[in-house]
N, C-alpha and C positions, 0 to 999 in steps of 0.2 A: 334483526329478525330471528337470529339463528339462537340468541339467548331467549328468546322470549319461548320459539317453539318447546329448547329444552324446560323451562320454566313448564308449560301447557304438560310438556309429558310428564313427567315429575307428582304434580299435583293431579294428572288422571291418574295415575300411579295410586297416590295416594285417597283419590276419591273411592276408589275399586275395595279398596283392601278391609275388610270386616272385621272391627273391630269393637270397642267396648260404646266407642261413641258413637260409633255408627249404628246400633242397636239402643241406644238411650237417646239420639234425636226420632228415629222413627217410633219410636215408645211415644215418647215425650209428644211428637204431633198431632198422634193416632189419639191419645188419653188429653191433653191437656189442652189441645187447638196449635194452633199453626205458630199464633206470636209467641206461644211459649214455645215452640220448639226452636223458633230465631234466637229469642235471648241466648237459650243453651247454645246454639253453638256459635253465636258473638262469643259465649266465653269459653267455648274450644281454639275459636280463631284467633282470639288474643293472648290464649295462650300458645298456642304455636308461635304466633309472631314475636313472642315473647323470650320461647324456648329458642329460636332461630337466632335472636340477637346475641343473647347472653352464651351461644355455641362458636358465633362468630370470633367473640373476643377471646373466649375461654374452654377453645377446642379441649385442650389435652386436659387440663382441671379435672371438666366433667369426666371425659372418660374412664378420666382413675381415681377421680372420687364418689362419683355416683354412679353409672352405669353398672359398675362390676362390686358399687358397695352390699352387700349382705342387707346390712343395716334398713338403706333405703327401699330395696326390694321387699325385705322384709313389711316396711310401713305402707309401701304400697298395696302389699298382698292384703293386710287386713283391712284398711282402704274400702278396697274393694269387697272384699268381703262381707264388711260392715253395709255398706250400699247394697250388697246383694238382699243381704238378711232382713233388710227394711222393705225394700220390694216386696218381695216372699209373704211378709207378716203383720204390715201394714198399710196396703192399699187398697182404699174402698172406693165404688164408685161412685158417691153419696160428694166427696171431698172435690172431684174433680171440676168444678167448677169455680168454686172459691181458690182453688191453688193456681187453676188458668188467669184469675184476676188480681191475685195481690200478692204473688212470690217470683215475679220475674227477677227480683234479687236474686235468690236461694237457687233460681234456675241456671243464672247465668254462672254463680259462682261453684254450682254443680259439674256445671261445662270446663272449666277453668281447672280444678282439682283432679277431676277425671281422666282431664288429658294429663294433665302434668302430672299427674302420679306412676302414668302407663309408662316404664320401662324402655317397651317396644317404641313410644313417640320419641323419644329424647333420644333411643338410637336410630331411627329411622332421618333426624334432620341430623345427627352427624354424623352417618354416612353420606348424607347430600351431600353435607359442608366439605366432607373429603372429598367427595367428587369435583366440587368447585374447586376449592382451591388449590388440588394439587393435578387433577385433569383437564379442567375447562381453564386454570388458570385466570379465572376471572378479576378483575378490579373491583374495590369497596360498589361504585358505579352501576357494576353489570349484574353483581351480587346484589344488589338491591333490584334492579328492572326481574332478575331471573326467578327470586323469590314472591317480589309481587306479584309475577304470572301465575305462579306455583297458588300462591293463597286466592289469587282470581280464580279458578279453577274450582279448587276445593267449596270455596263459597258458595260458586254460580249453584254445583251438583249437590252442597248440603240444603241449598233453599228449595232447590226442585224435588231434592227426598223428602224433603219436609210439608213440601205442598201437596206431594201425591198421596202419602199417608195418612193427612191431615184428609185428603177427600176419600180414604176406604174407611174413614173411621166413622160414615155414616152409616156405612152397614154394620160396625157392632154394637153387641149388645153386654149386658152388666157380663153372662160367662165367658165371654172372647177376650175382653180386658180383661179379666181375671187372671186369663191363662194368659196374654198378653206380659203383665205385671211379674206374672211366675215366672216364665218364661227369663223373663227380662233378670228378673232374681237370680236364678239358678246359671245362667251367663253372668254375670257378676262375679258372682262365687266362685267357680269353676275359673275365672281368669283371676284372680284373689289367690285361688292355691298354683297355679300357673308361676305366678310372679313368685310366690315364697319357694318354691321348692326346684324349679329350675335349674 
């Protein structure tokens, strides 16, 4: 019980914390509908579960090959960037019904890139992972029960931001998305120069 709790806080932890995804699923609900804002974060959550394995095996690798690389940071930043500048320059409100029906690909695989490029995710699960296994001491076992809690968590509170947003988004209108999209853009960017110049 006492892994599962730390699991539960871990991922409200990380449910709270405002970040790039957490601002492109309630985009993403509010403009596109609700299934597309699941797909997207299916592919933040398998990315994560993703990033959590491969930290598992290969703690210190990443640390000192990606985390503190230049290189990567760098690719990240423009990344982002790039996604910012597409927001910004081309979202119309004409489009958003055909991208809610035939792009759940491009959404999920949006969610997936997104996370995994974010610097801040890949150091945020291994600082868990140091928590585990050199604090909680955990077995392969308990590490698996304490992370499934953690990703329960996360899930439960991305579906529920996604359903609430999805219901304010009958109150806007073509200028609210607008500035919604901008919005959304200009947060992109601004966390694009974040990651390069850091």
């Amino acid at each position: 019980m006492d892994i599962i709790l730390k699991g539960i806080i871990t991922g409200s932890f990380l449910s709270i914390f405002v970040g790039a995804t957490f601002f492109m699923l309630i985009e993403t609900s509010m403009t596109r509908g609700f299934r597309a804002a699941l797909w997207f974060d299916l592919g933040v959550l398998l990315c994560d579960a993703a990033i959590i394995a491969v930290v598992y095996f290969f703690t210190a690798w990443i640390n000192n090959t990606l985390v503190h690389n230049t290189y990567f940071n760098l690719a990240g930043g423009i990344v982002f960037m790039g996604f910012g500048i597409n927001y910004i320059l081309s979202r119309k409100r004409g489009d958003l019904t055909m991208q809610a029906k035939s792009r759940y690909a491009r959404l999920f695989m949006n969610g997936f890139f997104i996370n995994l490029l974010n610097p801040s995710v890949v150091m945020f699960w291994l600082g868990s992972m140091a928590l585990v296994l050199s604090q909680f001491g955990f077995t392969g076992h308990e590490t698996l029960v304490y992370y499934g809690s953690a990703m329960g968590v996360v899930a439960l509170t991305d579906i529920l931001k996604a359903y609430f947003a999805y219901r304010l988004s009958k109150f806007l209108n073509a200028k609210v998305l607008r500035i919604v999209y901008i919005f959304s853009g200009v947060l992109m960017v601004g966390l694009g120069i974040y990651i390069i110049f850091r």
